[in-house]
N, C-alpha and C positions, 0 to 999 in steps of 0.2 A: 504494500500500500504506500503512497505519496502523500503526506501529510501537509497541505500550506498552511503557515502563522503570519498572522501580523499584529502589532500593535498601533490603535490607534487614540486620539484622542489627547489631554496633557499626561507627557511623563508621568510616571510613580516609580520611587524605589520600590524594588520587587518585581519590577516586569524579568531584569536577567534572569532572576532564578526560576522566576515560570519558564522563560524560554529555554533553560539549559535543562527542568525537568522535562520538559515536552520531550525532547531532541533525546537525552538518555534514555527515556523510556521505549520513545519510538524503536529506536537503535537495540533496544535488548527484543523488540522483536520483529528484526530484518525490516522493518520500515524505513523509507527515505524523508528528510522532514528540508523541506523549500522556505524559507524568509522571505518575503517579501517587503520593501522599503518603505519607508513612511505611510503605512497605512493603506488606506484603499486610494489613496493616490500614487501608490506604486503600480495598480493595476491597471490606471488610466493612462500611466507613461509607456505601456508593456506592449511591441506590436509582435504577436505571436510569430510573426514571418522575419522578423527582425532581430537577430542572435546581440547585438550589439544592447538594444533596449528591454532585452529578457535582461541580460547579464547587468544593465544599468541598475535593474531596480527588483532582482532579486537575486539569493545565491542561496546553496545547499547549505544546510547546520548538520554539522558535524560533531562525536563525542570529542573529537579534540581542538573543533573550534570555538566550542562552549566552555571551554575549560576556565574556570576561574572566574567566566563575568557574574555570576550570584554574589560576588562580593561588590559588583560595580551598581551605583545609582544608574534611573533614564532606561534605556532601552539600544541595545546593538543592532537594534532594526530600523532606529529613525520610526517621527510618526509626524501624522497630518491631523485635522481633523474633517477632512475629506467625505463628505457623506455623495456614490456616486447619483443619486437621484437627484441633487439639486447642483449640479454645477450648472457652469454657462454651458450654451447648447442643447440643454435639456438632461432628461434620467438617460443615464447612459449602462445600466443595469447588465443590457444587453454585450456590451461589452467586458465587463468583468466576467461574465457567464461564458462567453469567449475563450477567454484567457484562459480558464479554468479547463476549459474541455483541451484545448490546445498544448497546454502544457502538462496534462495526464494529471491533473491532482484531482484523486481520491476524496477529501474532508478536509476542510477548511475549520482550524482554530483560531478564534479572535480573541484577542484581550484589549476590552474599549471600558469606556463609561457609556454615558444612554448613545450617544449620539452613534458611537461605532457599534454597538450592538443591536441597536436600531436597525441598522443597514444588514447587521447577520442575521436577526431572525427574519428580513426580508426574502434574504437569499435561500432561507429553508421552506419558506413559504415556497416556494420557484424550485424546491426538491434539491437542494444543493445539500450535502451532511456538512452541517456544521454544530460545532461545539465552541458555546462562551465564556469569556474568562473574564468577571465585573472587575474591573479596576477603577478608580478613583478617589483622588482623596479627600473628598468632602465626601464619601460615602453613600450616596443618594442612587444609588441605582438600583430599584424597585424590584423585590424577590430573592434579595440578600440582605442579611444582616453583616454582612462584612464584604469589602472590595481590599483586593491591593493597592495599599498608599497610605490606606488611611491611619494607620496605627505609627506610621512616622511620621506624617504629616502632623498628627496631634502632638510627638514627643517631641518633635523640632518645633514647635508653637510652643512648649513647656519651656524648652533650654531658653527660648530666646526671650520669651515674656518675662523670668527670672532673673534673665541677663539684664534685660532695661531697666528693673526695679532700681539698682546703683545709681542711674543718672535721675527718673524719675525724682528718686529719694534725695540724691544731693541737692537739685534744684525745687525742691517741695513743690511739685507739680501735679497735674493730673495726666498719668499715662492713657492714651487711648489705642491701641494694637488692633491693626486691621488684618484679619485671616482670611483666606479665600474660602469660599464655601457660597454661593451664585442664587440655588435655589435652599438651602438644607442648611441649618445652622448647626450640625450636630461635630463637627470639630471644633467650631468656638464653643461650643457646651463644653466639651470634654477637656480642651485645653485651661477654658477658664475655667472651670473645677478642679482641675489637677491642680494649677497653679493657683489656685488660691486666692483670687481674684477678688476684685470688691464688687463688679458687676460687667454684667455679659448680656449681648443685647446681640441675639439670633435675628434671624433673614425670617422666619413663622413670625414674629412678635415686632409691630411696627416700637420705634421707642417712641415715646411722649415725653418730648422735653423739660414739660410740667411737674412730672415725675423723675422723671433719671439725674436731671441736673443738680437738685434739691440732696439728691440721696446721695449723689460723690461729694458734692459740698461738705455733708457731713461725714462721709468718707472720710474726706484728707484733714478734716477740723477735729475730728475723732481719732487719728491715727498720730501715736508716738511721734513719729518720724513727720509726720505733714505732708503727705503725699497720701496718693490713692490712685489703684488701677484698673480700667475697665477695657475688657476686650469684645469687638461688635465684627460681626460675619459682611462680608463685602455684599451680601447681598438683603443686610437690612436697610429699611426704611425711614425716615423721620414723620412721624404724625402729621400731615398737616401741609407733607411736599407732595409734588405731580407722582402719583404712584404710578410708575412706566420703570419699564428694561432699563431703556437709555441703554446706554452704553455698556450694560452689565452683557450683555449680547456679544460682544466683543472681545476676541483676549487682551487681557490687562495691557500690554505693552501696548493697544491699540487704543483704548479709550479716552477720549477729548474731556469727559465730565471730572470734577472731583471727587472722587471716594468720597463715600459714608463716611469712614473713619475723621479726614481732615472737616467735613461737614462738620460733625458731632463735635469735632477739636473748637472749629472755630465759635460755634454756640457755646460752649463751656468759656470761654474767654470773654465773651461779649457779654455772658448774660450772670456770673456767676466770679469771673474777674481774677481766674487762676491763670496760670502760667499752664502750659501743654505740651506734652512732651506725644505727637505724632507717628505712628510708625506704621507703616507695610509691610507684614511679613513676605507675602506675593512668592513667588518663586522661591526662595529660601526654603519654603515648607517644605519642598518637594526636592531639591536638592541631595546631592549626597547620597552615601549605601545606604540601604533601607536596613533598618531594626531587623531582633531578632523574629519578631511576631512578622513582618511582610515576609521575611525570609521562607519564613516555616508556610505560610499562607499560599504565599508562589509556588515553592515546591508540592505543597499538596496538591492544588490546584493542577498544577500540571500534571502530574503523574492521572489525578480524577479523568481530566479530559481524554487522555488515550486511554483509560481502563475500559471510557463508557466507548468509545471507537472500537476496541478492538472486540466488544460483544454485541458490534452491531447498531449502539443508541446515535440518533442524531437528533438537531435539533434540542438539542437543551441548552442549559447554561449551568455551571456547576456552581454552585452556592455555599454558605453557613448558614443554617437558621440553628439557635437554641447550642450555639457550640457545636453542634457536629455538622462534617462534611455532611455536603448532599448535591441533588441536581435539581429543576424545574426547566418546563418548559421554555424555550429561547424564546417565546415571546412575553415571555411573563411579565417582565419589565415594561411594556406598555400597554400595561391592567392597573396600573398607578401610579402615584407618584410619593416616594419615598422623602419624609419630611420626620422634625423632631414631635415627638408625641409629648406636646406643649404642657397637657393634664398632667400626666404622669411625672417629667423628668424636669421642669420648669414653673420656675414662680415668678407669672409676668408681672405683678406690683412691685417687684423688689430686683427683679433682673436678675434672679441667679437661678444656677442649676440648682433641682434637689434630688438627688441622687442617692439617697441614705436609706431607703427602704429598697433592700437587696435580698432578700429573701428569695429562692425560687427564681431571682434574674438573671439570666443569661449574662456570659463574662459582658459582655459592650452593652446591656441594660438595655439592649433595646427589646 
């Protein structure tokens, strides 16, 4: 059998080790496993007649080409966030499906967030076998309680919000730390939880300025040191502004608007007369070798996806719910939309996580 993988969507550390499990596995049994390059925009560059643009934008994985990148952050495959149904020219469906026949691949494995596995449970709908692998690190992709990224993306929002606490606190300020997470606030939950935060103001919970300003006021008027820290999801609100995308649609490096975070910075200044110490995590989160939990996450994931190949299963996506592996159907993911469960894990009068009734909860409480 001929196995193709791609990853698509933003980086996470954890993609190499998914791809060097896929590729080991395949290999212990006589499978070939094909890469393809940035995504499903490598299959749009790929002219089946044309050796030169096969070999541009993919190549064989190999047990001794993989060697070692599970220790490396990002992906050795490059990615896009490419969906082929909406480029210019129109759905071009038709030519991925092409490709696929052309170049003998067997089952196609993906490792995306919504947008890239959107496009794979298309392609199984269209009788393609594929198997998907949720990756993302704001964790929001619907029929998993865990994606690769997320578990460093949260640890790297810990080290770094603890790190700023020194200048925060020299300058008796109010820290306000912006995390990426678009539609799903559940990395600023978990970060400003762990870190120990004064309040955290998710993308589900518009803030009310009425409210939140009042409450770091006496944050940093309350606190030792005279300072106070609140971290808010790139994809929250303010009460009271045009509730639109804007530019949250966009990847970060590309957006004309100012972040939530400097928003909310500058209200706190005007309206309450503290000093503001600003910050983007942004890329950073996702930076770097992934922890040991994405490690273990990738490899399981990947070994999952050729088990369910090689007895035959297509069309799923393999999953966590409740701590243990599992699979669901590949389209499951748009039967919802994957959000923080506001009731249960958040107290919107006061902007924090509450997280303390664990009983019976699953390791990530969701």
């Amino acid at each position: 059998m001929r196995i193709g993988i791609l990853t698509g969507g933003g980086d996470v550390p954890g993609l190499n080790p998914c791809i060097r499990s896929i590729t080991l596995s395949a290999d212990d049994l006589g499978w070939q496993v094909t890469g393809f390059r940035r995504g499903w925009q490598g299959f749009l560059e790929i002219d089946p007649a044309d050796p030169e643009s096969i070999a541009a934008n993919s190549f064989p994985l190999t047990r001794e080409g993989v060697r070692g990148i599970d220790r490396m952050g990002g992906t050795i495959l490059h990615t896009s966030r490419t969906d082929p149904r909406t480029v210019s020219g129109g759905d071009r469906t038709s030519q991925v499906l092409d490709v696929l026949q052309k170049l003998g691949i067997d089952a196609m494995i993906t490792m995306g967030g919504d947008g890239t596995l959107r496009f794979s449970a298309h392609l199984a709908s269209r009788g393609v076998p594929v198997i998907s692998i949720p990756k993302t690190m704001d964790n929001d992709v619907f029929g998993t309680d865990y994606a690769i990224g997320f578990s460093t993306a949260v640890s790297r929002s810990v080290e770094a919000i603890n790190a700023l606490r020194t200048t925060v606190e020299s300058h008796e300020r109010i820290g306000v730390i912006e995390l990426f997470g678009r539609r799903s606030g559940e990395t600023a939950l978990l970060a400003g939880f762990l870190a120990q935060v004064d309040r955290t103001v998710i993308a589900e919970v518009p803030a009310d300025l009425d409210i939140l300003l009042p409450l770091l006021a006496e944050d940093k008027a309350s606190s030792p040191a005279h300072y106070a820290m609140c971290v808010i999801s790139e994809g929250a609100t303010i009460k009271g502004e045009a509730d639109e995308d804007g530019d949250l649609s966009k990847p970060a490096s590309e957006r004309a608007e100012i972040g939530v975070g400097h928003r909310l910075g500058r209200a706190i200044s005007a309206r309450i007369g503290s000093g503001v110490v600003n910050q983007e995590l942004a890329y950073l989160m996702r930076a770097g070798e992934p922890d040991a939990m994405d490690r273990m996450v990738g490899f399981a994931f990947g070994g999952l996806a050729i088990q369910l190949l090689q007895r035959g299963e297509k069309a799923r996506m393999v999953a966590l719910t409740d701590g243990n592996y599992c699979h669901v159907p590949a389209d499951t993911l748009l039967q919802g939309r994957k959000a923080v469960n506001v009731s249960g894990l958040y107290d919107a009068s006061a902007y924090r996580a509450k997280l303390m009734r664990v009983e019976n909860m699953p390791m990530f409480l969701y």
